[in-house]
Backbone as JSON, one array per atom type, in Angstrom:
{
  "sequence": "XXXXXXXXXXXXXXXXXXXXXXXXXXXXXXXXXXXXXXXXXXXXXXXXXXXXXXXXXXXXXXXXXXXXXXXXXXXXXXXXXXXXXXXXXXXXXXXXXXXXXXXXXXX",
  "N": [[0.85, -1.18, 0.0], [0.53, 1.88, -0.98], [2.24, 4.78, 0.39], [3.45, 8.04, 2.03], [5.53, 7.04, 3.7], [7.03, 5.21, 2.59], [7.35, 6.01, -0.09], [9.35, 7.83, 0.45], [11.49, 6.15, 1.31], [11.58, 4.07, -0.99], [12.25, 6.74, -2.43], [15.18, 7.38, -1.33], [16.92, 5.06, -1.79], [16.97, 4.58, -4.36], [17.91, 6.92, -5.4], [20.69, 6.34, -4.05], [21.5, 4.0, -5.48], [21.65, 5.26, -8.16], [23.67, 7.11, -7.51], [25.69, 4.77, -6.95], [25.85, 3.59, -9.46], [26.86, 6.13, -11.17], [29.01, 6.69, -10.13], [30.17, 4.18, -10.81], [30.4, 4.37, -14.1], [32.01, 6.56, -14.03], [34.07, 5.34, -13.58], [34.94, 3.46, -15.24], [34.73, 5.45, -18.21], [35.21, 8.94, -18.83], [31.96, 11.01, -18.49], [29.21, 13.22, -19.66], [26.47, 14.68, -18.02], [23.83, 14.74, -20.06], [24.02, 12.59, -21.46], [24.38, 10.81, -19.09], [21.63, 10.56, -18.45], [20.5, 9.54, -20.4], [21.96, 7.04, -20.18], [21.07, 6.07, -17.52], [18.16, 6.24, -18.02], [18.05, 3.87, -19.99], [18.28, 1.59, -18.0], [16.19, 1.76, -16.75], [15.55, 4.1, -14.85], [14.29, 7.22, -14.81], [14.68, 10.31, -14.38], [15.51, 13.65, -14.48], [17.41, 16.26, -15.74], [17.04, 18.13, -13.38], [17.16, 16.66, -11.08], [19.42, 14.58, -11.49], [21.65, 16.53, -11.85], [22.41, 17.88, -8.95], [22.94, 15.35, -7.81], [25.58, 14.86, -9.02], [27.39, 17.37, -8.49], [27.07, 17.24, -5.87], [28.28, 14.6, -5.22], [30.81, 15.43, -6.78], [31.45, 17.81, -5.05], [32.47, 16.16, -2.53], [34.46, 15.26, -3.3], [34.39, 12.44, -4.77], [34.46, 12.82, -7.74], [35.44, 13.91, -9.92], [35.44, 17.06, -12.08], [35.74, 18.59, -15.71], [35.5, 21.07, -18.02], [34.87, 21.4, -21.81], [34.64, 22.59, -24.67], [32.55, 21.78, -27.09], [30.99, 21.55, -30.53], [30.45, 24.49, -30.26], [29.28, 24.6, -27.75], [29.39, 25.01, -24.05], [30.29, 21.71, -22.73], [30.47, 20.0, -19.6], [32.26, 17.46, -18.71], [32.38, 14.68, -16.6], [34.89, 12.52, -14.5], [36.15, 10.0, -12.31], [37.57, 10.1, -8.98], [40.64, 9.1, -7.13], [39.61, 9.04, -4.38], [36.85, 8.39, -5.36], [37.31, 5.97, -6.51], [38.44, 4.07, -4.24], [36.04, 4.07, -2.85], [33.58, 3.44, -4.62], [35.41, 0.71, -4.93], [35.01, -0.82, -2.19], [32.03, -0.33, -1.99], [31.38, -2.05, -4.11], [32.26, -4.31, -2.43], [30.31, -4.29, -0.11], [27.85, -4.33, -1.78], [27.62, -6.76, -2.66], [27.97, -8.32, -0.93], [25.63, -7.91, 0.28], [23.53, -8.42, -1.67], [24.27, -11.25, -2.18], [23.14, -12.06, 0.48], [20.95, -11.4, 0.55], [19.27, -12.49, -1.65], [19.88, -14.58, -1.15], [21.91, -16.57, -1.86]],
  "CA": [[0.0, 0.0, 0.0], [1.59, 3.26, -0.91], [2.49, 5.95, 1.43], [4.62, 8.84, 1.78], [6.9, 7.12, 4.5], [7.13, 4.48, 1.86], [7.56, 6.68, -0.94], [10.56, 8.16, 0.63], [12.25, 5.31, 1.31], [12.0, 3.81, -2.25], [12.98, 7.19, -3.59], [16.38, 6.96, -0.66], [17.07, 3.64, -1.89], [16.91, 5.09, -5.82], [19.15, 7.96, -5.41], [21.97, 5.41, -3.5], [21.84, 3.35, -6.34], [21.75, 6.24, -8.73], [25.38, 7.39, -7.24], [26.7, 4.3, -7.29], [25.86, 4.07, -10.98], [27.33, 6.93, -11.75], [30.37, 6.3, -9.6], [30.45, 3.09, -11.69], [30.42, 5.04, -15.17], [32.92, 7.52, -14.13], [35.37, 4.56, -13.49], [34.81, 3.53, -16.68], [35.06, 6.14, -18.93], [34.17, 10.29, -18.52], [30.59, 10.95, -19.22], [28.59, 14.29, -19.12], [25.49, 14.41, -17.56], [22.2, 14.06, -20.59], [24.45, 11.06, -21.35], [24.25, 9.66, -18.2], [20.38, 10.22, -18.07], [19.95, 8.43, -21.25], [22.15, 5.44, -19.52], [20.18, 5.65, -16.6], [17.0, 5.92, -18.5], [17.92, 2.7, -20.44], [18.29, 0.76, -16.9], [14.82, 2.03, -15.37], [15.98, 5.44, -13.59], [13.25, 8.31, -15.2], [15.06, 10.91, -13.91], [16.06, 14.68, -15.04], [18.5, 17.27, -14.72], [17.03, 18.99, -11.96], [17.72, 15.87, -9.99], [20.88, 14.46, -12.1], [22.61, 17.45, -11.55], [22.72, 18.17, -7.71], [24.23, 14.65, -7.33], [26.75, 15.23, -9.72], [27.87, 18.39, -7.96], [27.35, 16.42, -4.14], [29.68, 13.82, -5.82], [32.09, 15.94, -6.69], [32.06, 17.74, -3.33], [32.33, 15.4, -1.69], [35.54, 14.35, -3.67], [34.28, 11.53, -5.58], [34.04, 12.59, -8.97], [36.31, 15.65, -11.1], [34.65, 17.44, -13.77], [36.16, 19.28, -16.46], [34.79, 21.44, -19.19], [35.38, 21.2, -22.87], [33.58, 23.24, -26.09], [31.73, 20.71, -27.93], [29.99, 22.07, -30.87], [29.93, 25.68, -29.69], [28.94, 25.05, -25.94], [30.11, 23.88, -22.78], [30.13, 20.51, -21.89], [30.93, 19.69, -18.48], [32.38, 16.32, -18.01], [33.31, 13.72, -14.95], [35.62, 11.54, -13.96], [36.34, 9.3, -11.23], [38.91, 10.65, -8.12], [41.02, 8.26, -6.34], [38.48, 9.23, -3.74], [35.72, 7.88, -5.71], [37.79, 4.74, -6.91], [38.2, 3.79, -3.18], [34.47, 4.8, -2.18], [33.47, 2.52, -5.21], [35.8, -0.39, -4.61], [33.88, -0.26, -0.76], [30.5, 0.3, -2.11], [31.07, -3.42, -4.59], [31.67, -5.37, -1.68], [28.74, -4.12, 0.2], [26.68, -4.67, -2.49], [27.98, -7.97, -3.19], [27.79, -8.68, 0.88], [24.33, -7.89, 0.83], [23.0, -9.25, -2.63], [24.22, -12.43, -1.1], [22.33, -12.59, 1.68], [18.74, -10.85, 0.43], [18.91, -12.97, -2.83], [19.87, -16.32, -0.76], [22.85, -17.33, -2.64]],
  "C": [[0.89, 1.24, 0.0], [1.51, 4.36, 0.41], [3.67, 7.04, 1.46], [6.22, 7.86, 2.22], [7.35, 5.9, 3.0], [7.47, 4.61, 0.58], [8.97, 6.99, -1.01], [11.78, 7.34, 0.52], [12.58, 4.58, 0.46], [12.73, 4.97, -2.94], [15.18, 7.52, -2.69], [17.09, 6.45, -1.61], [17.8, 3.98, -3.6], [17.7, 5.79, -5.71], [20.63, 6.92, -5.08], [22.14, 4.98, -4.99], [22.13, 3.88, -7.86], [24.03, 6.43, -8.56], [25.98, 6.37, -7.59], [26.8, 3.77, -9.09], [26.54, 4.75, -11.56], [28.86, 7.15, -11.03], [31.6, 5.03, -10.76], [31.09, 3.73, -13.08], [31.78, 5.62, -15.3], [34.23, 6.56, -14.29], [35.78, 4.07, -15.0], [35.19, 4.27, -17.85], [34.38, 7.61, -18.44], [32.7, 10.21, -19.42], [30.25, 12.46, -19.13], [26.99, 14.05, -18.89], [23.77, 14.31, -18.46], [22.7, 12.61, -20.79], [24.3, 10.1, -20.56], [22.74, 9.84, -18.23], [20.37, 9.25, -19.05], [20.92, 7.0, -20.92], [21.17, 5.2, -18.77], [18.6, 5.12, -17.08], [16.78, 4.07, -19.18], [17.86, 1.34, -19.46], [17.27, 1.1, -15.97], [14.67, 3.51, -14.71], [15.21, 6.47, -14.58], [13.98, 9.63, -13.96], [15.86, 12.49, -15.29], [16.98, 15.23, -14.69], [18.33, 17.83, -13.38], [17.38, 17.79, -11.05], [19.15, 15.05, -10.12], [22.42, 15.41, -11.58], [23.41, 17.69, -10.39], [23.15, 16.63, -7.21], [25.26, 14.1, -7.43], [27.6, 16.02, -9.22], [28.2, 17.78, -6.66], [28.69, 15.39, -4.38], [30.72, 14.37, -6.15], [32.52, 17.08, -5.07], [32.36, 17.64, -2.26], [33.97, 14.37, -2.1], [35.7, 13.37, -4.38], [34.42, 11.19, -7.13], [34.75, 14.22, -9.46], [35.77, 15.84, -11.75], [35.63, 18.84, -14.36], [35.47, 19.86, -17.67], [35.33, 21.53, -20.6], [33.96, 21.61, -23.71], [33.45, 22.23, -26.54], [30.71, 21.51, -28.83], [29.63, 23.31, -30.91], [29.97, 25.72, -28.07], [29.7, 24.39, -24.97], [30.03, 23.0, -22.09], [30.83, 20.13, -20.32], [30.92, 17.99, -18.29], [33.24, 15.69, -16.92], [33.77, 12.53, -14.88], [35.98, 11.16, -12.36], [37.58, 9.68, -10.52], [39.67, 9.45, -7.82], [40.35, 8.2, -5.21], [37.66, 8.17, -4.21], [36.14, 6.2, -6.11], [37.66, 3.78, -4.92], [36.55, 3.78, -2.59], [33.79, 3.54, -2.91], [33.58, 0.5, -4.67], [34.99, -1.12, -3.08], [32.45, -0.33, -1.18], [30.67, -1.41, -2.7], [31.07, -4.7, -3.73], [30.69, -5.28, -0.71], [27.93, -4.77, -0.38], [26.67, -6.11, -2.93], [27.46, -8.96, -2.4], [26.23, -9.01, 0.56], [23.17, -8.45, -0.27], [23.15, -10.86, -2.32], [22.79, -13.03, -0.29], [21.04, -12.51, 1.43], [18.31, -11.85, -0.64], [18.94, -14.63, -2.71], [21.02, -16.9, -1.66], [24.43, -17.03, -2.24]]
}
């Protein structure tokens, strides 16, 4: 049955997994941020800039994630890469998730 408190806590849950997504990415290769919606979009995540953005920015100050700008086209793209920060934070975050997929999934 829906509810706010219940609301919240799926959209918690969504953002976490959001970051580490985009933690993921950055390790990977730089991205800039419509790019990453249309990843995210292709894995479920309906999400815009207005909410893309501010945890792009939290991620980077927070150390996790560098961004650099570069003309593309005329304008200014702002893209991010992964810190040694965020590589550590990451590495940490896969066995968590590994830990705990484990245990919830029974295997």
């Amino acid at each position: 049955m829906p509810n706010a408190k219940n609301d919240k806590m799926l959209r918690d849950i969504f953002l976490a997994f959001v970051r580490v997504h985009l933690l993921h990415h950055a390790a990977a290769e730089r991205f800039y941020g419509v790019q990453m919606i249309d990843e995210l979009r292709e894995h479920g995540y309906d999400m815009g800039p207005g909410t893309l953005y501010p945890i792009l920015h939290g991620l980077e100050e927070s150390g996790y994630l560098k961004s650099e700008q570069e003309l593309v086209e005329g304008k200014l793209r702002k893209y991010y890469r992964i810190t040694q920060s965020g590589q550590k934070m990451l590495a940490q975050l896969k066995l968590k998730i590994r830990e705990l997929s484990d245990e919830v999934m029974g295997e």
